[in-house]
C-alpha positions as CSV (number, residue, x, y, z in Angstrom):
1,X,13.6,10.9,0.9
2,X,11.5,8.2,-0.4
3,X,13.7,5.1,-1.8
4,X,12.6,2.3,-4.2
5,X,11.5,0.0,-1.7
6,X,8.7,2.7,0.1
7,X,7.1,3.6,-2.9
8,X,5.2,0.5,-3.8
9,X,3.1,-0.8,-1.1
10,X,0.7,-3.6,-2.6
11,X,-0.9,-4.5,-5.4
12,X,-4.9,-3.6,-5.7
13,X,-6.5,-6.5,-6.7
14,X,-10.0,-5.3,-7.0
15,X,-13.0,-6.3,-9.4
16,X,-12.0,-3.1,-11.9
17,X,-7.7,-3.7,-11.2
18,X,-8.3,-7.3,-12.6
19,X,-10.2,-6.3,-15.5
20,X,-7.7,-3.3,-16.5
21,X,-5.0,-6.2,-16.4
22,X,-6.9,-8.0,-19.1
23,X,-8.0,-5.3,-21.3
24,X,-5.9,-2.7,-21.2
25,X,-2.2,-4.3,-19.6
26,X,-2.1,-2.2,-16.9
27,X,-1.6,-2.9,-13.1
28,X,-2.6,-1.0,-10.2
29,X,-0.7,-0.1,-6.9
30,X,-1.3,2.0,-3.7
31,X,1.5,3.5,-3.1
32,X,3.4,5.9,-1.4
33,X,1.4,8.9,-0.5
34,X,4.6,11.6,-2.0
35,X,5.6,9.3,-4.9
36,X,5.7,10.8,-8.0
37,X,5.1,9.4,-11.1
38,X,9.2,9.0,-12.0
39,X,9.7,7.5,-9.0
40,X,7.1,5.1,-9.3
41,X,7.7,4.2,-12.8
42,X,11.3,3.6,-12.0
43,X,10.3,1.3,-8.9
44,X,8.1,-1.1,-10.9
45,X,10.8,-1.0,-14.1
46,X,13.6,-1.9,-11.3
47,X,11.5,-4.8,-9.5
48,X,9.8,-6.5,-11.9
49,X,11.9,-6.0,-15.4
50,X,9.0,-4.5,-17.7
51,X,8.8,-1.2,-19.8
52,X,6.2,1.0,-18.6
53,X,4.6,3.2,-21.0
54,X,2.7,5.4,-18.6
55,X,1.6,6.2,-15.2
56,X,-1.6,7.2,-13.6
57,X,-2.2,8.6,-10.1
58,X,-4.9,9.6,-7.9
59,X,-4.8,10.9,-4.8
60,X,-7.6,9.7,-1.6
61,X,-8.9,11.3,1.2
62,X,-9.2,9.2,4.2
63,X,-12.7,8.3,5.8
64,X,-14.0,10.1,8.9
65,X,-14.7,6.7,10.9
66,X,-16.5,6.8,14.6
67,X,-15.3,3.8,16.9
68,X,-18.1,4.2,20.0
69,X,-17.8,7.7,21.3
70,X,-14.6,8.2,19.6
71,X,-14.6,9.8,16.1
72,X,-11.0,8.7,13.8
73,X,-10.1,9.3,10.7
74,X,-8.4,6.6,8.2
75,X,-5.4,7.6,6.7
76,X,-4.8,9.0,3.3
77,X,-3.2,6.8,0.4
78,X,-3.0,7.1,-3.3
79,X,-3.4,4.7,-5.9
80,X,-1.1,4.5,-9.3
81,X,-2.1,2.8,-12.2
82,X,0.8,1.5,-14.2
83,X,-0.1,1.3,-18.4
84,X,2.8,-1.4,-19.3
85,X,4.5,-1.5,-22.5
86,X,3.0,-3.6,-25.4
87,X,4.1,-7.4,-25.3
88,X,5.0,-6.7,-21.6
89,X,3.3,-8.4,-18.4
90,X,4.3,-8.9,-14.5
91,X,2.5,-12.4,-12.9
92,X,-0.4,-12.5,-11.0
93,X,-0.2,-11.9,-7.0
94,X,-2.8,-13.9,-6.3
């Protein structure tokens, strides 16, 4: 069983995270690979004491990667994008 504390691992701050924080209040995660979407609205609600309006998720493959002669494989992760409620905003990680 997943608790609160496994389901958010850390906050994606790319080039396209940053601008849906500005324009659209939402924040994106990579989480937990068999979160839900209750689960992870309930774990940002909990830690950071917002309203969350909805929750996105999408689901990645890892990349086939070859080290040498060795051929790896990266493993899989998903990402969550968190709509917050209006009014609403968490501070900035960086």
């Amino acid at each position: 069983m997943i608790t609160l504390y496994d389901v958010i691992r850390i906050p994606a701050m790319t080039e396209k995270a940053i601008q849906l924080k500005e324009k659209r209040n939402s924040i994106v995660f990579k989480v937990h690979p068999k979160a839900d979407k209750t689960q992870i609205k309930a774990a940002v609600e909990s830690f950071f004491s917002v309203k969350v309006e909805a929750v996105r998720t999408m689901n990645y493959r890892g990349k086939v990667k070859r080290f040498g002669k060795n051929v790896g494989r990266r493993k899989d992760w998903k990402k969550a994008v968190v709509v917050l409620a209006e009014g609403e905003s968490i501070p900035d990680f960086v």
